[in-house]
C-alpha positions, 0 to 999 in steps of 0.5 A: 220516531224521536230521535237524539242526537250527543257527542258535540263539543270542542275541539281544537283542529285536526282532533276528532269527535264521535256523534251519535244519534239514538232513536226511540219507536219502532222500525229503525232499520227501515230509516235511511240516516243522515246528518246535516249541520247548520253554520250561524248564518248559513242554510242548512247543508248536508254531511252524509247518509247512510242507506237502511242496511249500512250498504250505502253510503254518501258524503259531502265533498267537504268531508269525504275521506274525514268523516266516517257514518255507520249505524247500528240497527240493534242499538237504534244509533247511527254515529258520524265520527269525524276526523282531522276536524277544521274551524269551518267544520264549527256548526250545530248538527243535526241527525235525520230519518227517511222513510225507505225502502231498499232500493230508494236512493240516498237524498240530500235534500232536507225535504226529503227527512221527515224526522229530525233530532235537536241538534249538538253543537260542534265548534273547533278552535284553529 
């Protein structure tokens, strides 16, 4: 599965952005999703996840109740809408698939993500 990620920009802290994540192939419904994101200098760390049938949801401590992950099946996307936006929030992010089946718990650890979109950048300005 190819997968693209859209919707980064800039923005001033306290807005909000939507990304997306589109994927190409078959079988996206069979992906778990999530999004990580990447600061100049620091590793790569996750945001969220989401399970194959949007049952399942998991966020970082640092975005719990500010960002929201959904998917939709049928349009192939998994969106991550992120409100009330930080300075430190600034990183490239990045969408990924995992392999599971219903009952595989959510990970997030990269490792575990074998299909990874190019990345979009977000920056918010204080």
């Amino acid at each position: 599965v190819q997968l693209q990620a859209s919707g980064g920009g800039l923005v001033q802290a306290g807005g909000s952005l939507r990304l997306s994540c589109t994927a190409s192939g078959q079988y996206f419904s069979r992906y778990a999703m999530a999004w990580f994101r990447q600061a100049p200098g620091k590793e790569r760390e996750f945001v969220s996840a989401i399970g194959r049938s949007s049952g399942r949801t998991d966020y970082a401590v640092s975005v719990e109740g500010r960002f929201t992950i959904s998917r939709d099946n049928d349009r192939k996307t998994v969106y991550l809408q992120m409100n009330s936006l930080k300075p430190e929030d600034t990183a490239v992010y990045y969408c990924a698939a995992d392999w599971a089946i219903m009952t595989t718990p959510l990970t997030r650890h990269p490792g575990d993500y074998e299909y990874w979109g190019q990345g979009t950048q977000v920056t918010v300005s204080s």
